[in-house]
C-alpha positions in Angstrom: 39.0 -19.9 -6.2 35.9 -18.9 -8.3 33.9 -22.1 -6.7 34.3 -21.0 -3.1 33.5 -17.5 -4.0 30.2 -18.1 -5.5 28.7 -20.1 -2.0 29.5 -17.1 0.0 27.2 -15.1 -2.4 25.1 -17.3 -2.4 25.2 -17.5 1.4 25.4 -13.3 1.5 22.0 -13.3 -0.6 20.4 -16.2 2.0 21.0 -14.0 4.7 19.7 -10.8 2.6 16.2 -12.8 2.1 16.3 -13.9 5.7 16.8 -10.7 7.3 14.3 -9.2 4.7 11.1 -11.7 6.0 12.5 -11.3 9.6 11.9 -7.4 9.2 9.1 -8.1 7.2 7.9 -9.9 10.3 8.2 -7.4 12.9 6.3 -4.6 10.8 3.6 -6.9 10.2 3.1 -7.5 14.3 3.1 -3.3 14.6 6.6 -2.9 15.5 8.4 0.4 14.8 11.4 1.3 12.3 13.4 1.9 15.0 13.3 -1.8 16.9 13.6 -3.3 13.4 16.6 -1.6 12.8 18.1 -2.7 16.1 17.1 -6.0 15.9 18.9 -6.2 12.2 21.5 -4.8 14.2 21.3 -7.8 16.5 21.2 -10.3 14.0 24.6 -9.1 12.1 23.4 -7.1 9.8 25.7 -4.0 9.1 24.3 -0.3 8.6 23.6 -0.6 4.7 22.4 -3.4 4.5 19.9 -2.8 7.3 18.9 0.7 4.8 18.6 -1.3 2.1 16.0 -3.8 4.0 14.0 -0.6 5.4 14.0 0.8 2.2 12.7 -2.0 0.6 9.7 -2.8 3.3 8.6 1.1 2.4 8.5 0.9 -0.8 6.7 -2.0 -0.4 3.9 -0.5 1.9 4.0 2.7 -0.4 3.2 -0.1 -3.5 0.0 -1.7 -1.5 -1.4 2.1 -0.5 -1.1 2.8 -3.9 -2.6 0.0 -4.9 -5.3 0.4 -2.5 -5.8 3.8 -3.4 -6.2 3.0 -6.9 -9.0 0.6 -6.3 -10.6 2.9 -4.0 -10.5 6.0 -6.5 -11.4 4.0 -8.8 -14.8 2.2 -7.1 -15.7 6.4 -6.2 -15.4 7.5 -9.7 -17.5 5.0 -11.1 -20.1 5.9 -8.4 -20.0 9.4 -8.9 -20.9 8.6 -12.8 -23.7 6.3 -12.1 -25.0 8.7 -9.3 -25.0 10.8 -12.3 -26.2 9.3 -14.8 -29.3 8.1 -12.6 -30.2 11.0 -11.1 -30.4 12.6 -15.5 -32.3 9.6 -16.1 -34.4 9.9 -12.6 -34.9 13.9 -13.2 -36.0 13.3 -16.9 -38.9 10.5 -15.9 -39.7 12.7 -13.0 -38.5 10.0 -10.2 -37.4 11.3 -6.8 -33.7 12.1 -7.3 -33.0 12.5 -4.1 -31.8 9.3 -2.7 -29.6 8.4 -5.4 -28.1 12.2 -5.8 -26.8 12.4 -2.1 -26.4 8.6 -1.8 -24.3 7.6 -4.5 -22.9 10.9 -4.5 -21.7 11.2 -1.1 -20.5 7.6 -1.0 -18.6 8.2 -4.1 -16.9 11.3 -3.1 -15.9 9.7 0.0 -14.2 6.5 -1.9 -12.5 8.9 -3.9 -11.1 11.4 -1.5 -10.2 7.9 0.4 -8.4 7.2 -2.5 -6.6 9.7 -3.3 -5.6 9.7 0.7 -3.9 6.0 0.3 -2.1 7.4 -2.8 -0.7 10.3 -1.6 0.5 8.7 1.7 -1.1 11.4 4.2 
């Protein structure tokens, strides 16, 4: 009894995976939450299982903004310090500061507001 219960888990978790990467599928060609849902739908999939697949794509995509975000933050901060720290250096050896003040400083407030953006999820 135990051996033919374990294929049909098994099985249950094959059609978990494949339904997953079919969904997977359709968000990455631009379709909407809605069609995914009804194409789940179509393929057999009952109502929580088919909320458990959404949201498991979302937390997905809310992982790579993040992610993104992070980088992106990141990459601004580090521009905004060396914008700093060249336009002290610049200023004290009496170099133009204006290119790199309002260069790296734009470009690095910019990344970071970017940044913060992708982790917020505006």
């Amino acid at each position: 009894m135990c051996e033919t219960h374990k294929p049909n888990k098994m099985t249950a978790t094959t059609q978990l995976e494949s339904l997953f990467e079919e969904a997977k599928k359709l968000i990455e060609q631009g379709k909407e939450i809605e069609s995914v849902k009804k194409s789940l739908a179509l393929s057999g999939a009952d109502d929580q299982t088919i909320d458990t697949i959404i949201s498991q794509l979302k937390s997905l995509n809310f992982l790579k903004r993040r992610k993104r975000g992070f980088i992106l933050g990141v990459t601004g901060s580090m521009l905004l310090l060396i914008g700093f720290v060249l336009t002290v250096i610049f200023f004290h050896a009496g170099i133009s500061i204006q290119f790199v003040m309002y260069t790296l400083t734009s470009l690095g407030a910019i990344l970071l507001v970017a940044g913060l953006v992708e982790i917020i999820g505006w």
